[in-house]
ZARO-226325 format. One line per field, with one value per residue: z, x, y of N, C-alpha, C in turn. Coordinates in Angstrom, 3 decimals, always signed. Each point is the difference from the previous one (the first is absolute). Example, Ala and Ser with C-alpha at 12.3 -4.5 7.8 and 13.67 -1.06 7.14 Angstrom:
BEGIN
n_c3 +7.800  -0.720
n_c1 +13.190  -0.350
n_c2 -5.690  +1.050
ca_c3 +0.000  +0.060
ca_c1 -0.890  +0.820
ca_c2 +1.190  +1.190
c_c3 +0.000  +0.730
c_c1 +0.900  -0.770
c_c2 +1.200  +1.090
# end
This chain:
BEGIN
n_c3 +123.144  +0.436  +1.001  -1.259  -0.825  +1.332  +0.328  -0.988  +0.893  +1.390  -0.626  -0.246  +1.353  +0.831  -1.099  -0.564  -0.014  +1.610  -0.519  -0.218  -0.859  +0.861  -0.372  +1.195  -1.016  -0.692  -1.715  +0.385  -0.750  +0.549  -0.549  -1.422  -0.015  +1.019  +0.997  +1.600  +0.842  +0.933  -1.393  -0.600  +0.534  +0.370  -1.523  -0.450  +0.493  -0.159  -1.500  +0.338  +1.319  -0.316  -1.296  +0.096  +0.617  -1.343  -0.972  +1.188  -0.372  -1.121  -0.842  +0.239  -1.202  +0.231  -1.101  +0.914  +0.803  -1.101  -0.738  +1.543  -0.594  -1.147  +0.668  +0.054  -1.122  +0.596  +1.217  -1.371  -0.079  +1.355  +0.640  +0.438  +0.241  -1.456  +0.580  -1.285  +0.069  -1.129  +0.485  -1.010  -0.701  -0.592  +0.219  -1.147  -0.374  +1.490  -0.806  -1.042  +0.865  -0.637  -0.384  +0.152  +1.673  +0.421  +1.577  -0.107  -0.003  +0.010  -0.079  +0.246  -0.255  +0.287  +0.620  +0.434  -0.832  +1.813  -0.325  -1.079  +0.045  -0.665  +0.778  -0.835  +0.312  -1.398  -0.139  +0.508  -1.097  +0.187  -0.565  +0.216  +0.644  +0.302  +0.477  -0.975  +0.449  -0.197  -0.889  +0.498  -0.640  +1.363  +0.488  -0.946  +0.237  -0.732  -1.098  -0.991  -0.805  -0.484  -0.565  -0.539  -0.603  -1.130  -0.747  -1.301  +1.177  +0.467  +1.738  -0.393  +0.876  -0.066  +1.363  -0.598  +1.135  +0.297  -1.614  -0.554  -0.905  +0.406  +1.123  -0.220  -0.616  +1.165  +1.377  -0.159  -0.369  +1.074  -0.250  -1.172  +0.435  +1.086  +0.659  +1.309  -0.018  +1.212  +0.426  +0.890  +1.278  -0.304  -0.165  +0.032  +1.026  -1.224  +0.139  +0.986  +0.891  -0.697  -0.091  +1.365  -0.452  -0.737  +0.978  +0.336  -1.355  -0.099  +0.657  -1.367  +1.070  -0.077  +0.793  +1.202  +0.339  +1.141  +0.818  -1.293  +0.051  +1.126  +0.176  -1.072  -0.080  +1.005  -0.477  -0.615  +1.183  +1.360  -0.671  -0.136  +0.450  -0.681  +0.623  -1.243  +0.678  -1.126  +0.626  +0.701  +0.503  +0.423  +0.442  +0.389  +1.203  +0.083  -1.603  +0.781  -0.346  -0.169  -1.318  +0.223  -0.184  -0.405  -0.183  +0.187  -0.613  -1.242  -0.033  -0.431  +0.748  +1.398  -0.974  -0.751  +1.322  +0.457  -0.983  -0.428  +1.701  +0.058  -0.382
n_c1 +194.908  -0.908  +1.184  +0.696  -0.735  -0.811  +1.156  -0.164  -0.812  +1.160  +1.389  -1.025  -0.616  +1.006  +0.964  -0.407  -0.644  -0.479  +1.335  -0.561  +0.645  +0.656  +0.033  -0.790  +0.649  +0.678  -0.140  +1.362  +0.796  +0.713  -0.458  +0.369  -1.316  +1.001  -1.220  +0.073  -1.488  -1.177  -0.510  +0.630  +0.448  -1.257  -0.327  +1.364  -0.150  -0.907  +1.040  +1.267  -0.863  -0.853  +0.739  +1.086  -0.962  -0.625  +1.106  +0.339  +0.576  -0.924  +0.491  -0.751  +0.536  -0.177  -0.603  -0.594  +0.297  +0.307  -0.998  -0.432  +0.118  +1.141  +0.660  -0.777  +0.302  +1.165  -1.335  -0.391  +1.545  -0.689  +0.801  -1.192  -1.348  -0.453  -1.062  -0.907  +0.239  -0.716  -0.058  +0.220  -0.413  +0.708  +0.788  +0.460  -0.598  +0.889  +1.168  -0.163  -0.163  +0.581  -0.842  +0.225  -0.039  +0.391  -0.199  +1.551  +0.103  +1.122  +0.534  +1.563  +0.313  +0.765  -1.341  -0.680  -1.052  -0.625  -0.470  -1.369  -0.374  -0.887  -0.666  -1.099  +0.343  -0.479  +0.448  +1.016  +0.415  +0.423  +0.607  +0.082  +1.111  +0.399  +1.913  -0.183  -0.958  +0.034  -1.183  -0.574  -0.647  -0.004  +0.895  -0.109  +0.005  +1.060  -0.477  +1.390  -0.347  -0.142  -1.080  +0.619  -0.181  -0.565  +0.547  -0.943  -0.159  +1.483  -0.301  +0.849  +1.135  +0.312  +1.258  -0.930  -0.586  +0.977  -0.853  +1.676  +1.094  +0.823  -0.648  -0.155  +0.971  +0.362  -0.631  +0.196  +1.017  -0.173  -0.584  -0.088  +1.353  +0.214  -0.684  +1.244  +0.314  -0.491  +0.120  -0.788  +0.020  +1.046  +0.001  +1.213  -0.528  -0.308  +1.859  +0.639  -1.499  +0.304  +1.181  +0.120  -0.966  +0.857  -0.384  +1.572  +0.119  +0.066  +1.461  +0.500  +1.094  +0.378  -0.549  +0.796  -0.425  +1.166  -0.733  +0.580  +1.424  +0.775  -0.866  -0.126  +1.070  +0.391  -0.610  +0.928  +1.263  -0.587  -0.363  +1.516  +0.172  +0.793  +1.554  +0.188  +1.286  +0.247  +0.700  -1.152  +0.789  +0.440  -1.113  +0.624  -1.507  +0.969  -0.098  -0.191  +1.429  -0.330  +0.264  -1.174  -1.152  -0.155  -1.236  -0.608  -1.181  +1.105  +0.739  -1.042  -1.149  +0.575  +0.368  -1.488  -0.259  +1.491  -0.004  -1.303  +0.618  +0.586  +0.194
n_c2 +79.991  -0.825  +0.804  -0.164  -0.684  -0.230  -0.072  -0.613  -0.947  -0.279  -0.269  -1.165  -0.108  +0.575  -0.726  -0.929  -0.631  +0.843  -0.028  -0.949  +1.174  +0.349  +1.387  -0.225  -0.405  +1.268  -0.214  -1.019  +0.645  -1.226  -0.250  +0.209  +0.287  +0.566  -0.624  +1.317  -0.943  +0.658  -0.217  +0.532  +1.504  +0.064  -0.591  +0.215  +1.300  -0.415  -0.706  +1.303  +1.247  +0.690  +0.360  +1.211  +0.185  -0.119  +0.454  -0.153  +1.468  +0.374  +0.325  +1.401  -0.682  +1.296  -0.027  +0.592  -1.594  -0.603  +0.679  -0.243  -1.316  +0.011  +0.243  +0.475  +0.620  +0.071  +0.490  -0.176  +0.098  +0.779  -0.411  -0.928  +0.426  +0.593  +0.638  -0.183  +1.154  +0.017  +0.912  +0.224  -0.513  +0.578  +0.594  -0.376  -1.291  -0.373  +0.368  -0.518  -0.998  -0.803  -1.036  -0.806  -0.509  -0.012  -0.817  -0.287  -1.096  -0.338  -0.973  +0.649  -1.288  +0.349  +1.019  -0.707  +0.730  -0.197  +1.063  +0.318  +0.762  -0.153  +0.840  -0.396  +1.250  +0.044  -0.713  +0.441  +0.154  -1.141  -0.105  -0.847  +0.105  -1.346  +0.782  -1.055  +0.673  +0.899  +0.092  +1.143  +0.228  +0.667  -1.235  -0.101  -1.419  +0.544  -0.456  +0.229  +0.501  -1.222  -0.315  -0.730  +1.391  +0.506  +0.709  -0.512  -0.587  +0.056  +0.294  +0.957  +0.697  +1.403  -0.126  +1.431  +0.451  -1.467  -0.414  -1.139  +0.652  -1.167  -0.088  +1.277  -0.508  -1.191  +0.907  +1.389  -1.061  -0.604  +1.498  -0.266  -0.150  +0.485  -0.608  +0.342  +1.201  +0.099  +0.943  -0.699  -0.662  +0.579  -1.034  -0.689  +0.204  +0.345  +0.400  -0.314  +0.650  +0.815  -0.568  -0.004  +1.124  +0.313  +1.261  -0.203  -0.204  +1.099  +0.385  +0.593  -0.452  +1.378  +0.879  -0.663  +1.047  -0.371  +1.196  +0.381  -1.153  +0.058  +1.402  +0.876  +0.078  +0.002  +0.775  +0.568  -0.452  +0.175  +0.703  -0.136  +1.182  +0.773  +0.691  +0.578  +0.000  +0.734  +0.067  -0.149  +1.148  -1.157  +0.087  +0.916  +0.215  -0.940  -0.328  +1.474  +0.696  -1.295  +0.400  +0.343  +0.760  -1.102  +0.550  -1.120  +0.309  -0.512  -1.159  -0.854  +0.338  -0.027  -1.253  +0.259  +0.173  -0.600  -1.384  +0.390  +0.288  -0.946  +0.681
ca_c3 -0.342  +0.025  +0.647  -0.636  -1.078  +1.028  +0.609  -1.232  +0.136  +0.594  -0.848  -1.430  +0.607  +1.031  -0.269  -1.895  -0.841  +0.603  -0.470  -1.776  -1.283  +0.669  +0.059  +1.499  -0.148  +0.256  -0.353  -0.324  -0.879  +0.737  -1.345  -0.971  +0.020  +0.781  +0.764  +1.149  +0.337  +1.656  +0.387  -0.293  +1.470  +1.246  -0.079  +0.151  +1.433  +0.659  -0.294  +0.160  +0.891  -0.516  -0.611  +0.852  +1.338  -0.092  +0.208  +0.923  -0.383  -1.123  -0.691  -1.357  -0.845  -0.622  -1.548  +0.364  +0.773  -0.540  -0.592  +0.611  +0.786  -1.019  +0.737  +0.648  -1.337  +0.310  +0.646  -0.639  -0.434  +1.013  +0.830  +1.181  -0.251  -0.444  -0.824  -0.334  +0.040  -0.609  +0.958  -1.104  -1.527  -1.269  +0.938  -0.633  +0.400  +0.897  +0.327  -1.126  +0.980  -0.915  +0.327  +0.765  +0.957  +1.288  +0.879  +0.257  +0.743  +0.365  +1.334  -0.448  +0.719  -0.458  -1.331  -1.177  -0.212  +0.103  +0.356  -0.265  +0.442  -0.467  +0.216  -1.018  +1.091  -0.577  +0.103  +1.149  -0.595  +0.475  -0.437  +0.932  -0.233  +0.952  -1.095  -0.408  +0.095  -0.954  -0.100  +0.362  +0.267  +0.964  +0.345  -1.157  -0.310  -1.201  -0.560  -1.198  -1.268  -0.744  -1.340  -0.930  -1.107  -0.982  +0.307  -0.120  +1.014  +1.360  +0.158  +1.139  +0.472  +0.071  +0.878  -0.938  +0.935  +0.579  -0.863  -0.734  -1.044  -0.729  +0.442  +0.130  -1.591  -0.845  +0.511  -1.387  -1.104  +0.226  +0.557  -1.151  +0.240  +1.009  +0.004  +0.588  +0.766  +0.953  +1.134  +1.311  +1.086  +1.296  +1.041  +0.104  +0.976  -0.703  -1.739  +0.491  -0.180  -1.409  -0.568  +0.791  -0.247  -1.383  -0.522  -0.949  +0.135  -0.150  +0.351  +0.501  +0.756  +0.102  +1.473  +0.736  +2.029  +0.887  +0.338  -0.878  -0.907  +1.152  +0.565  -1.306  -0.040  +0.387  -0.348  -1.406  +0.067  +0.542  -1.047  -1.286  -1.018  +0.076  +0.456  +0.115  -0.999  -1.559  -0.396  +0.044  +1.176  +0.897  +0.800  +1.550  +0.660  +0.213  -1.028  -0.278  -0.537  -1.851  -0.665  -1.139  +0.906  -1.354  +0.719  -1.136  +0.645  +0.038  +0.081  -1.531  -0.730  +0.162  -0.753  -0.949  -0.124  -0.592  -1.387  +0.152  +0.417  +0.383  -1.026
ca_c1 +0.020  -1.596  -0.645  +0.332  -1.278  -0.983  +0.958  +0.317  -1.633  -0.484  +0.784  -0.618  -1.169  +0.064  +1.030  -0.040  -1.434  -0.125  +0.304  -0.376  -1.148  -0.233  +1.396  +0.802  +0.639  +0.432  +0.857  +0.868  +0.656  +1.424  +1.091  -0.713  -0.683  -0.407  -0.955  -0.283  -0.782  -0.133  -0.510  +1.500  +0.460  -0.940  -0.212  +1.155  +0.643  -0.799  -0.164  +1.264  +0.396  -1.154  +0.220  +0.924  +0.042  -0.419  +1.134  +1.061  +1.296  -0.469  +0.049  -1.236  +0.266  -1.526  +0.196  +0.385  +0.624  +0.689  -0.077  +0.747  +1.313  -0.392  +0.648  -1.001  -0.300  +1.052  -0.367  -0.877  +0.436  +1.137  -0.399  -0.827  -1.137  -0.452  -1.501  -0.037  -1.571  -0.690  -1.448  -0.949  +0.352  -1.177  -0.094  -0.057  -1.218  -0.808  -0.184  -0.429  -1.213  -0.121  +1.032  +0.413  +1.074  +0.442  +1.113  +0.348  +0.832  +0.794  +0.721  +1.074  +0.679  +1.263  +0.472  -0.678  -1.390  -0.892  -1.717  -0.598  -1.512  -0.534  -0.952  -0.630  -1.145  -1.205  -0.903  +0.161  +0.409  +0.994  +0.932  +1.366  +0.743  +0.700  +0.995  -0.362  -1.717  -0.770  -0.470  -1.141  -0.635  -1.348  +0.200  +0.245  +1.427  -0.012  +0.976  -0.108  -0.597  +1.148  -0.382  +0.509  -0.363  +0.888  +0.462  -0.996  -0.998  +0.758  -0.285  +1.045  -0.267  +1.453  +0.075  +1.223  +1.232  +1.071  +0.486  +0.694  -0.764  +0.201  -0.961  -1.192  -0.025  -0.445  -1.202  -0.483  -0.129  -0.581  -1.373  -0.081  +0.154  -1.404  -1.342  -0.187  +1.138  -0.578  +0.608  -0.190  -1.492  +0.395  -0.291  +0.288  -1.017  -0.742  +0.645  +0.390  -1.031  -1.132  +1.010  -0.018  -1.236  +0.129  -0.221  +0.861  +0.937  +1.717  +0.267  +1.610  +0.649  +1.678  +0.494  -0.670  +0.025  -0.760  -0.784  -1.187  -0.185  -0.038  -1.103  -0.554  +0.790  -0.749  -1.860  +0.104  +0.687  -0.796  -1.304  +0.315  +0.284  +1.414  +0.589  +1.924  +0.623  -0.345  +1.131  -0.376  +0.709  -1.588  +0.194  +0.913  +0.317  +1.359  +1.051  -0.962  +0.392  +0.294  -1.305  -0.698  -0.927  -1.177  -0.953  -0.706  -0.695  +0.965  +1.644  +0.183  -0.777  +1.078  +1.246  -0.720  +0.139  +1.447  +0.138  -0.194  +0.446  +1.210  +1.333
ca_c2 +1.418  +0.816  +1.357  +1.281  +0.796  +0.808  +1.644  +0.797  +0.493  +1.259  +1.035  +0.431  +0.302  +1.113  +1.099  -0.342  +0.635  +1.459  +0.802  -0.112  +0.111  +1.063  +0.667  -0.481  -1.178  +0.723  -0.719  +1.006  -0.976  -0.312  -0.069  +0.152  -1.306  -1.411  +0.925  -0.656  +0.720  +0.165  -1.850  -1.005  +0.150  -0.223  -1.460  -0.471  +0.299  -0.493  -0.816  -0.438  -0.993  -1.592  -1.263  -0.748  -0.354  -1.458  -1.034  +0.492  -0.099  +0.095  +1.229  +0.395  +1.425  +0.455  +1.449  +1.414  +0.260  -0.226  +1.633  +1.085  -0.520  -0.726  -1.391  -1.265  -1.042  -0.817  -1.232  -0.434  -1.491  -0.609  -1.242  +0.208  +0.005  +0.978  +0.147  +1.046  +0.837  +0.854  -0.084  +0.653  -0.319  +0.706  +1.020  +1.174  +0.101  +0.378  +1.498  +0.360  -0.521  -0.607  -1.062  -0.503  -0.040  -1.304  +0.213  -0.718  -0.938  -1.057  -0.290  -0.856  -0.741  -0.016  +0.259  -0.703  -0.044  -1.224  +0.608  +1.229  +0.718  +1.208  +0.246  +1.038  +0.236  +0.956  -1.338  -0.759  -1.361  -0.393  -0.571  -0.578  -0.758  -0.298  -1.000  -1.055  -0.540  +0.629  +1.428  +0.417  +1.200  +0.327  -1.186  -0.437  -0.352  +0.330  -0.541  +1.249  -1.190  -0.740  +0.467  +1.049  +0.752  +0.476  +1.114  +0.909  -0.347  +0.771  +1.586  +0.297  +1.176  +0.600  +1.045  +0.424  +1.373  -0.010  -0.881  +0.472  +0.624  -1.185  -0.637  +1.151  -0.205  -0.687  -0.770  +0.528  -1.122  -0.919  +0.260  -0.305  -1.545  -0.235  +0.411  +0.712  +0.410  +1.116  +0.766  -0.666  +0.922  +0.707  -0.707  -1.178  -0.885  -0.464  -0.910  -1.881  -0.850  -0.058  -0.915  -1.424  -0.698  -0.216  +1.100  +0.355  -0.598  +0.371  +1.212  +0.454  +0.849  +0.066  +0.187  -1.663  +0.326  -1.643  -0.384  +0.238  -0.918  -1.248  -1.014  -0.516  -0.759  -1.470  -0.298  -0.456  -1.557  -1.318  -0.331  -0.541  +1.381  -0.066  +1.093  -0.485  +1.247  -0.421  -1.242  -1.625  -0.688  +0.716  +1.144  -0.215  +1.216  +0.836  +0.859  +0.634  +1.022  -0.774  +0.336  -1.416  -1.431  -0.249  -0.837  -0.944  -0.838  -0.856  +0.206  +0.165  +1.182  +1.006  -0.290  +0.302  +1.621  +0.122  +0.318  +0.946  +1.752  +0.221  -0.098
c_c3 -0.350  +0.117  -1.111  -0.740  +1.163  -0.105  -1.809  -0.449  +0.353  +0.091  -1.057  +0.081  +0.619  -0.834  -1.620  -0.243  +0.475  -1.057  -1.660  -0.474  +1.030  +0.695  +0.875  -0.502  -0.223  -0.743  -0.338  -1.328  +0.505  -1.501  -0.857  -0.584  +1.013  +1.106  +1.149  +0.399  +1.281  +0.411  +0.083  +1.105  +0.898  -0.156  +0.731  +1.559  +0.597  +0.163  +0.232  +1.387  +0.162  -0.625  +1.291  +1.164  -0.374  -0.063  +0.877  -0.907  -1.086  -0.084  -0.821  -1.185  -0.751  -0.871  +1.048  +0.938  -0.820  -0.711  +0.927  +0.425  -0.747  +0.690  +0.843  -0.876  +0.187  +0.330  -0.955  -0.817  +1.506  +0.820  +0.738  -0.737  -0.036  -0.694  -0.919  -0.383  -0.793  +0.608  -1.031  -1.706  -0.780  +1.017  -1.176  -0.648  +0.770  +0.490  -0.854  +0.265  -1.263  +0.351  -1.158  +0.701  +0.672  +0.937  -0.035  +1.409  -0.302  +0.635  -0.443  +1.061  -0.644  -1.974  -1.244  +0.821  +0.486  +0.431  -0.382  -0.058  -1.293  -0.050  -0.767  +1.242  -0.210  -0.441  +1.132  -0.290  +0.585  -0.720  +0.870  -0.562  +0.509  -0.811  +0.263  +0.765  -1.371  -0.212  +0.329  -0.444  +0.325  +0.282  -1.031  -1.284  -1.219  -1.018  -1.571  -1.007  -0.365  -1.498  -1.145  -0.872  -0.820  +0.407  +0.047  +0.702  +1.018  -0.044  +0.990  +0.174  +0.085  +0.688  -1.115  +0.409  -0.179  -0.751  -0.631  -1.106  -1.245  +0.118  -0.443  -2.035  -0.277  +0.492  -1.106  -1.395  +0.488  +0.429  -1.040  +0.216  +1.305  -0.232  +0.477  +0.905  +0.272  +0.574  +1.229  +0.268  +1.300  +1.301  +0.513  +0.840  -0.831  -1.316  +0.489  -0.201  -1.418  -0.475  +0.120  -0.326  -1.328  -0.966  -0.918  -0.137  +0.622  +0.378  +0.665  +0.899  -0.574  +1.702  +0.409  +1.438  +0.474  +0.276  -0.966  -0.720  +0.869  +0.260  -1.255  -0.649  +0.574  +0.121  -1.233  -0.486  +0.416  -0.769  -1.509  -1.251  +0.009  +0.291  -0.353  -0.826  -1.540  -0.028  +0.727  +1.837  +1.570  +1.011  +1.408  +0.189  +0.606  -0.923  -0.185  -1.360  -1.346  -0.504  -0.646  +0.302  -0.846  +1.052  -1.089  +1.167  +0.005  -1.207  -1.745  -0.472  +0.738  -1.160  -0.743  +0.317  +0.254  -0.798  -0.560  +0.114  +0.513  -1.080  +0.601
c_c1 -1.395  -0.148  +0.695  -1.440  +0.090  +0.946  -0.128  -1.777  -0.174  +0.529  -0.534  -1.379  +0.497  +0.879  -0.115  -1.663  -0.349  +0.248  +0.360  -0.483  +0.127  +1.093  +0.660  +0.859  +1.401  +1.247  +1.310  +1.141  +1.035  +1.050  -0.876  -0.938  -0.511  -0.713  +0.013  -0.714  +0.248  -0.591  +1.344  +0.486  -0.560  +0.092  +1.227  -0.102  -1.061  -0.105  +1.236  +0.368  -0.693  +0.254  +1.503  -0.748  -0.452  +1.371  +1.094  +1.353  -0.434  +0.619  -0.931  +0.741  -1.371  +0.434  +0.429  +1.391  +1.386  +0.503  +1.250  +1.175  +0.065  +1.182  -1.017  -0.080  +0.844  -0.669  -0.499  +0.903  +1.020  -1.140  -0.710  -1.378  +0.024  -1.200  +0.566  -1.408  -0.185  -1.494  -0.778  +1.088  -0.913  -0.120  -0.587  -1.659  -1.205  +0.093  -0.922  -2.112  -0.373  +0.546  +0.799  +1.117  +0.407  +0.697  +0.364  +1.557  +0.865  +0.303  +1.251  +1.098  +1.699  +0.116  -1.207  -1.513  -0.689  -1.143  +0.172  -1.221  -0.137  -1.538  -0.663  -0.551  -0.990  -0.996  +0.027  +0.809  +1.381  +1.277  +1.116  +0.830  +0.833  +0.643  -0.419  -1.096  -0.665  -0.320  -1.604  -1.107  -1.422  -0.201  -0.538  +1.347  +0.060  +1.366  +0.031  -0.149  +1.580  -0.043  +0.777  -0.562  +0.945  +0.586  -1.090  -1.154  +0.460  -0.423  +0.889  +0.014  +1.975  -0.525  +1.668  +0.995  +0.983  +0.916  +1.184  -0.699  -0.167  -1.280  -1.221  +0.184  -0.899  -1.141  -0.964  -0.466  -0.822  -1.509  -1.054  -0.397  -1.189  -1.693  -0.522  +1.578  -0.092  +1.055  +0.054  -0.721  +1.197  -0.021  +0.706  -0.948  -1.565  -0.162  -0.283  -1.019  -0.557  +0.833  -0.706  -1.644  -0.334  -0.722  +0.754  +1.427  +1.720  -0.046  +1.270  +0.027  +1.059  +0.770  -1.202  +0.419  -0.865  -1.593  -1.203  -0.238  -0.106  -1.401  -0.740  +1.345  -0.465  -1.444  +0.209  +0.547  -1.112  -1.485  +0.468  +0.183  +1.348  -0.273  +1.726  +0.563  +0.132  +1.158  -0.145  +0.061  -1.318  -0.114  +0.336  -0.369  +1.550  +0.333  -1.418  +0.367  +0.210  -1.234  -0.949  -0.674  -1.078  -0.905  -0.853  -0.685  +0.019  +1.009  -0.247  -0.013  +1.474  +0.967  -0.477  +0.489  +0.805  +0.257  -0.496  +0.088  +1.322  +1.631  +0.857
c_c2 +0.528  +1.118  +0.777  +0.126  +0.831  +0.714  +1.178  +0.625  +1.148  +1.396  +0.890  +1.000  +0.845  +1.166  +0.559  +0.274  +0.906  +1.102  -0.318  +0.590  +1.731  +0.974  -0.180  -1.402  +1.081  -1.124  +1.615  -0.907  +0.158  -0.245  +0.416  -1.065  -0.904  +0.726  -0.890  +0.993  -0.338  -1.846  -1.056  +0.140  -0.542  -1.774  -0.532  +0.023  -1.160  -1.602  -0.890  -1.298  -1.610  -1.073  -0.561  -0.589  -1.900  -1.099  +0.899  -0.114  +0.206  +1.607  +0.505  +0.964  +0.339  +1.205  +1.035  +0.147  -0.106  +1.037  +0.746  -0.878  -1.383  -0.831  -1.385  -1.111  -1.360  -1.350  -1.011  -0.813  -0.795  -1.456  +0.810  +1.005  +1.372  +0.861  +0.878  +0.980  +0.938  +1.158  +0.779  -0.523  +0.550  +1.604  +1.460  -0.212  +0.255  +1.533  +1.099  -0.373  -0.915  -1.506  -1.188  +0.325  -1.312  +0.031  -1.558  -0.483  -0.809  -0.808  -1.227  -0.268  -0.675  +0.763  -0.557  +0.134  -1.006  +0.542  +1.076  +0.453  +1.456  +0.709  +1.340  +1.030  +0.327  -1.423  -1.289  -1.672  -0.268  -1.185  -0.684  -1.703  -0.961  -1.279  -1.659  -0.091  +0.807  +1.419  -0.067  +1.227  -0.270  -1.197  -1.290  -0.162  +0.580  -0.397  +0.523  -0.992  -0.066  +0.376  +0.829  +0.576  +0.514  +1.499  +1.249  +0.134  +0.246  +1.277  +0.259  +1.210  +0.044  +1.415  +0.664  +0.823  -0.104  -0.715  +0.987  +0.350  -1.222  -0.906  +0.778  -0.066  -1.492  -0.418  +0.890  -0.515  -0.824  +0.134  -0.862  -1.970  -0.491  +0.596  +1.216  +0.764  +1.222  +0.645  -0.653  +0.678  +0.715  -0.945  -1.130  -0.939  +0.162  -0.748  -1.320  -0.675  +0.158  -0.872  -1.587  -0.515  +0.535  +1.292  +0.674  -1.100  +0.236  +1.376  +0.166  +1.770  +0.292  +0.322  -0.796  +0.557  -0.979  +0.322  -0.139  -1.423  -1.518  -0.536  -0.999  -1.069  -1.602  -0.291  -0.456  -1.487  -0.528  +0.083  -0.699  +1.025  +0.054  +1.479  -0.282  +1.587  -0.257  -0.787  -1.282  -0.384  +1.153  +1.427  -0.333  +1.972  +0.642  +0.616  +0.618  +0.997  -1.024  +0.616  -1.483  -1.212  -0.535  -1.354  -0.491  -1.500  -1.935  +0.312  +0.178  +2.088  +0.549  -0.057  +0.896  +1.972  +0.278  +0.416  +1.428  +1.154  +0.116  -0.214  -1.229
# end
């Protein structure tokens, strides 16, 4: 699967930076909050037949196409080979000409995560993944510290939008207890890697949409980071609509920010 970085290079070069940072990106809000620009359209359309044409019989569900046809979603717990495509993450940054962003990739097979790709386009950095070989960034193996710390030395981050009001009481209590508990960076394809090389420790999700968490999802297993719902049991891109995704760069610090933010 060499040719996806190049195909998400050049997604990234003809359709996504052109219009960074510049009104011709012509972001519109498809839900409240949530932003599609003319790069998401153009990336996707461009990227759809491409990734299918590499595995024959592959299905592409991509953010926009799904937007307009949320039955595609089906393919992503059925038999037989499914991508999945993000072609802009962090959209409301990049609309805003601010970053961080990312385009990312999938790629699943009965259902279960065996290649992912996430590409910074504004630095050109690359993140990838492949089930039981490993993790990579910019072809350098990468592996998440084991290391345990105390509570008061974890720096984590909570995406608060979408939190119950049960969860939004006690991650509140718990600002106190960490070193650090940020808002996030708007970004899932820049959460994974600051995780996996130890920029940040932790960062709870409450809504987990496949294309935002699959690719970083397994960057996160094959470097030795955990990715599991707060109740312990793992992530599967099919139950896209379960709320609750807690990432931790190993299994101790994830138990550690459990405890923590989740009732």
């Amino acid at each position: 699967m060499s040719e996806v970085p190049e195909l998400l290079r050049e997604a990234a070069a003809s359709f996504v930076l052109p219009v960074f940072g510049r009104a011709e990106a012509g972001a519109e809000e498809k839900a409240p909050g949530e932003w599609v620009t003319v790069a998401d359209r153009a990336a996707e359309e461009f990227l759809t037949p491409r990734l299918a044409a590499l595995v024959p019989g592959s299905v592409v569900v991509g953010e926009e196409r799904a937007a307009a046809d949320p039955a595609i979603l089906g393919h992503l717990g059925a038999a037989g080979t499914a991508w999945l495509l993000d072609p802009v993450d962090g959209t409301a940054n990049f609309a805003a000409g601010t970053g961080p962003f990312a385009m990312m990739a999938a790629l699943l097979r009965q259902g279960e995560i065996i290649a992912s790709w996430i590409l910074d386009p504004l630095s050109g950095r690359l993140a990838a993944a492949q089930r039981g070989a490993g993790a990579w960034i910019d072809g350098q193996r990468i592996t998440a510290s084991q290391t345990a710390s105390p509570d008061a030395e974890l720096r984590g981050a909570v995406l608060r939008r979408f939190l119950p009001r049960e969860v939004t009481t006690r991650v509140a209590a718990a600002e106190a207890r960490f070193k650090e508990l940020s808002a996030g960076s708007g970004c899932a394809g820049a959460d994974y890697p600051a995780i996996v090389t130890g920029e940040r420790d932790f960062t709870l999700y409450w809504r987990a949409l496949p294309w935002d968490h699959a690719p970083g999802a397994l960057l996160a297993a094959e470097s030795g980071a955990t990715a599991r719902r707060p109740d312990g049991s793992p992530y599967r891109p099919a139950d896209h609509a379960r709320p609750g995704l807690l990432v931790a760069r190993n299994a101790a610090t994830w138990q550690q920010a459990r405890i923590g933010l989740v009732p």
